[in-house]
C-alpha positions as CSV (number, residue, x, y, z in Angstrom):
1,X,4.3,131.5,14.4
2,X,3.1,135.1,13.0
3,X,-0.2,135.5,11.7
4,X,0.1,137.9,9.4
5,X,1.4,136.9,6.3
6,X,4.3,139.0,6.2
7,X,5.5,138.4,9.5
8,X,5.6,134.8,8.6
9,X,7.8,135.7,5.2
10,X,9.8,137.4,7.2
11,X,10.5,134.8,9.5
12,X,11.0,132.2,7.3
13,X,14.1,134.1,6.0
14,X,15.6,135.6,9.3
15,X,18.7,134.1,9.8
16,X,18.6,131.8,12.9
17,X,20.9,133.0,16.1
18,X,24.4,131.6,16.0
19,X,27.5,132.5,18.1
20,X,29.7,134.2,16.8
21,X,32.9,132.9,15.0
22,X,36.0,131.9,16.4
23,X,39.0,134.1,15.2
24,X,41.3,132.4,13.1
25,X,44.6,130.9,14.4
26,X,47.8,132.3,12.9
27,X,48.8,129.9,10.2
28,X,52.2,128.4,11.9
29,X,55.0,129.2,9.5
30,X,59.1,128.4,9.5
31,X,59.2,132.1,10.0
32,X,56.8,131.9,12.6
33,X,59.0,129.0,14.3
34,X,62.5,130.9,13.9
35,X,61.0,133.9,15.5
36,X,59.7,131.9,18.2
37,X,63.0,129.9,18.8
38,X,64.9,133.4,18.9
39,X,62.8,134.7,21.3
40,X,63.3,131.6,23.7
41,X,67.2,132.3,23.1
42,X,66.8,135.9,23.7
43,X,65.0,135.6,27.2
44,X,66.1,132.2,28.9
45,X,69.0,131.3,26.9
46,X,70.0,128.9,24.2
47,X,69.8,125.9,26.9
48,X,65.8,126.7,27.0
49,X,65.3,125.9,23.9
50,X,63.4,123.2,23.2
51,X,60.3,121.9,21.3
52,X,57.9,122.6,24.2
53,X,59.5,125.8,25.1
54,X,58.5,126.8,20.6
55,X,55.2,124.9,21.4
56,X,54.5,127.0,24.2
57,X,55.8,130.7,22.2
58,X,53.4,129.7,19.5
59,X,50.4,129.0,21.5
60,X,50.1,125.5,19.7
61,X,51.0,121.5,19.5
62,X,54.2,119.6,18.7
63,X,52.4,118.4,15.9
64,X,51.8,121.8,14.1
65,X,56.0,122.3,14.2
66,X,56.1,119.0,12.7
67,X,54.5,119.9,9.3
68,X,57.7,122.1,8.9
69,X,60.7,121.1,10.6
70,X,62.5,117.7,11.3
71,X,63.6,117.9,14.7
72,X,65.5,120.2,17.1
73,X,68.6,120.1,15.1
74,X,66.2,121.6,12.5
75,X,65.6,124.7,14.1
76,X,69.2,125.2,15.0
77,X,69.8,125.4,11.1
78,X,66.9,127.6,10.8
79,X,67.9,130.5,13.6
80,X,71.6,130.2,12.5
81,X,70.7,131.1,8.6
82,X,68.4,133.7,10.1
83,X,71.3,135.6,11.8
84,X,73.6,135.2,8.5
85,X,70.7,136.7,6.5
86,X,71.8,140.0,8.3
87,X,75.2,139.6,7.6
88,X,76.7,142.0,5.1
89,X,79.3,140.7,2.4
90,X,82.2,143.0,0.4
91,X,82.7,142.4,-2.7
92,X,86.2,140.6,-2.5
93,X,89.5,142.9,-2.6
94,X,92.9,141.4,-2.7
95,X,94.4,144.8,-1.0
96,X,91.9,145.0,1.8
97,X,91.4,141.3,2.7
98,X,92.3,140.9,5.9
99,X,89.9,144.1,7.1
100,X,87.2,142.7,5.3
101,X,87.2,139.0,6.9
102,X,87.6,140.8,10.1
103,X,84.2,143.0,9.6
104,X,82.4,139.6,8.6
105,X,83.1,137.7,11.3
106,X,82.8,140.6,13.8
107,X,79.4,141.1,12.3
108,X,78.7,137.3,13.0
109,X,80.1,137.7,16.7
110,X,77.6,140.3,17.3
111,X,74.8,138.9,15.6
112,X,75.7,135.6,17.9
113,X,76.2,137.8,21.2
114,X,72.5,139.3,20.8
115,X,71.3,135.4,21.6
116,X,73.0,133.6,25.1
117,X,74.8,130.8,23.8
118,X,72.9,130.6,20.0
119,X,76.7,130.1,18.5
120,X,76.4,125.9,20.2
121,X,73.8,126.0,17.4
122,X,76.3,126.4,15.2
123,X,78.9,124.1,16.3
124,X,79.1,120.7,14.7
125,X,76.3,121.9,12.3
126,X,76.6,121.0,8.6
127,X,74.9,124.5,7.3
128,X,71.9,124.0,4.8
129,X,70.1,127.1,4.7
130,X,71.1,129.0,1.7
131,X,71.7,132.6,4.0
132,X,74.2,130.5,6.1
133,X,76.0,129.4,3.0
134,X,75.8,132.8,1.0
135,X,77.9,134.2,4.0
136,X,80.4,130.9,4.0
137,X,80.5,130.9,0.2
138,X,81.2,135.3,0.7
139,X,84.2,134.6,2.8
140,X,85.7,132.1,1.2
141,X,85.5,134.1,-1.9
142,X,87.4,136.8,0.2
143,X,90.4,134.6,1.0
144,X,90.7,133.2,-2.7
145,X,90.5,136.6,-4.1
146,X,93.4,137.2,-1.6
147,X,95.4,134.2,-3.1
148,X,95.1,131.9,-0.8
149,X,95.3,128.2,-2.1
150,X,91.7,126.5,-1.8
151,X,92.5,124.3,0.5
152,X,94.0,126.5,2.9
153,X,90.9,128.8,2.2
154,X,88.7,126.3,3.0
155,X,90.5,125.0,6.8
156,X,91.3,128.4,7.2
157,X,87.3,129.3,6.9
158,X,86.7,126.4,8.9
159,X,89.3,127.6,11.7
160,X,88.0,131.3,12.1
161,X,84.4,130.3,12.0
162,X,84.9,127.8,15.1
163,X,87.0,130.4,17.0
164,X,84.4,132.9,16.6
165,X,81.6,130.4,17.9
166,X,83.6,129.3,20.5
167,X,84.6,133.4,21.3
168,X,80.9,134.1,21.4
169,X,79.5,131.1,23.5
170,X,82.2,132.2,26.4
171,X,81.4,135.6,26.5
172,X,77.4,134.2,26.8
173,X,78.8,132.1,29.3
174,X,80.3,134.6,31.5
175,X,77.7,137.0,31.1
176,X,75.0,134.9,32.4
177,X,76.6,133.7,35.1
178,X,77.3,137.4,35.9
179,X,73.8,137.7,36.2
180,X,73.3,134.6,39.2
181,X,73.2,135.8,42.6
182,X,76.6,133.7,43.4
183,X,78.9,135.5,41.0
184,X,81.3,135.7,43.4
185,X,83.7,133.3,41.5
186,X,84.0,135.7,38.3
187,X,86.9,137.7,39.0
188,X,88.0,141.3,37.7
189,X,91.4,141.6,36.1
190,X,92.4,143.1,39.3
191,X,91.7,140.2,41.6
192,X,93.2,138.0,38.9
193,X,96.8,140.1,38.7
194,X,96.9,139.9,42.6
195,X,96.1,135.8,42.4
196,X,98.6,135.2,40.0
197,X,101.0,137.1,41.5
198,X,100.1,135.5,44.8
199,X,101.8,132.1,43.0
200,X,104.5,130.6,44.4
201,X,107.4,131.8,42.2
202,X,109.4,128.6,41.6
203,X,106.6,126.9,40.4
204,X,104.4,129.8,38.4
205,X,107.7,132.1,37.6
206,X,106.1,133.2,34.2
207,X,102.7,133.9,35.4
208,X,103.9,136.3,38.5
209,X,106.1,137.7,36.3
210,X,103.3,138.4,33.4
211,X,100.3,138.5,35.2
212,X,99.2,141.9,33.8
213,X,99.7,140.5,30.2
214,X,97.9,137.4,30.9
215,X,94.9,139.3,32.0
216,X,94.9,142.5,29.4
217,X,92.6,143.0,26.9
218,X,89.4,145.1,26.9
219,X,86.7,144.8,24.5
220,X,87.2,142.6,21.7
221,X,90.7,142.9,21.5
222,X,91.9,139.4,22.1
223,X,89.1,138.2,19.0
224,X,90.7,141.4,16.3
225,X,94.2,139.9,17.8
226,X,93.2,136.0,16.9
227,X,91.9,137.0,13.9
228,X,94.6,138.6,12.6
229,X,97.0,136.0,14.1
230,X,95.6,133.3,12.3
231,X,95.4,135.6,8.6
232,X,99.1,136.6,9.2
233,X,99.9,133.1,8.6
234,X,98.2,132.5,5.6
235,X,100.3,132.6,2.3
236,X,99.0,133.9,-0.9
């Protein structure tokens, strides 16, 4: 203890030593978690995804996910209304309606081809989140401005947004096994025209004979052609 008097005043109001403080965790949000989930899809794949693998992304427990989704069905609705948020809807016109269903849903298949496999996510899902049902609610407004009837509106909605899912998850499909070191199975168009035409003809007749337009198609040809098929045969 000081002897002088002022020392000891002093001392009796130093602050004593303490360690400094810990930083402050990141407040886990449903933001937080969506961007988390996509970054799992992104890297490993939609068949990575899983609690742990969020867990793990955020740095925290499974509790702490808890406090703001249900379960793993949960985030599926989340990351699936995140991709429709950056979908962008026309306002409905009758003489253009067919162009403008096919820009929706070709922005959806991109948004879904960015994430391996994200479109299973979709499949079988009953949509709550309100950016997934803006965009379902925007195209169905597109094909009952057309004059469809509502009820074919409404299967036919159902019908193109299942082909697109389905579209997207093969292409994912394909892609990442391109990537394996035995991709020897995933054949060009070239090796496929000289297999089918390989066939033995009295049992594959059409498939010799058409091999070429079995296999063409570049790009997204095959999804504007399905598309278009599938609006050709709705009546107003």
């Amino acid at each position: 203890m000081p002897t002088d008097p002022k020392q000891r005043r002093a001392a009796r109001h130093a602050q004593p030593d303490s360690p400094p403080a810990a930083p402050r965790k990141t407040p886990i949000t449903v933001e937080r978690i969506t961007d988390a989930a996509l970054q799992v899809i992104e890297t490993e794949g939609y068949d990575a995804l899983t609690i742990r693998r969020v867990t793990a992304v955020l740095g925290t427990g499974p509790s702490s996910l808890y406090a703001h989704i249900v379960n793993k069905h949960d985030i599926d609705d989340l990351i699936i209304g995140r991709l429709c948020a950056g979908i962008e809807l026309p306002e409905p016109d009758p003489a253009t309606w067919r162009s403008q269903i096919i820009d929706v849903y070709s922005q959806i298949r991109d948004q879904y081809l960015k994430y391996p496999g994200v479109s299973r996510a979709a499949l079988a899902m009953v949509p709550t989140h309100l950016e997934t049902l803006r965009v379902s609610e925007g195209i169905l407004a597109i094909l009952l401005a057309a004059g469809i009837p509502s009820q074919t509106a409404a299967w036919a909605r159902d019908a193109l947004t299942l082909y697109v899912g389905a579209y997207a998850l093969e292409r994912s499909v394909v892609q990442q096994r391109q990537q394996t070191q035995d991709h020897s199975w995933v054949l060009s168009r070239e090796e496929l025209i000289t297999r089918f035409s390989a066939l033995p003809a009295d049992q594959f007749p059409h498939t010799r004979r058409h091999a070429a337009e079995l296999t063409a198609g570049t790009g997204h040809d095959r999804f504007d052609f399905t598309l278009t098929l599938i609006m050709n045969n709705l009546t107003p």
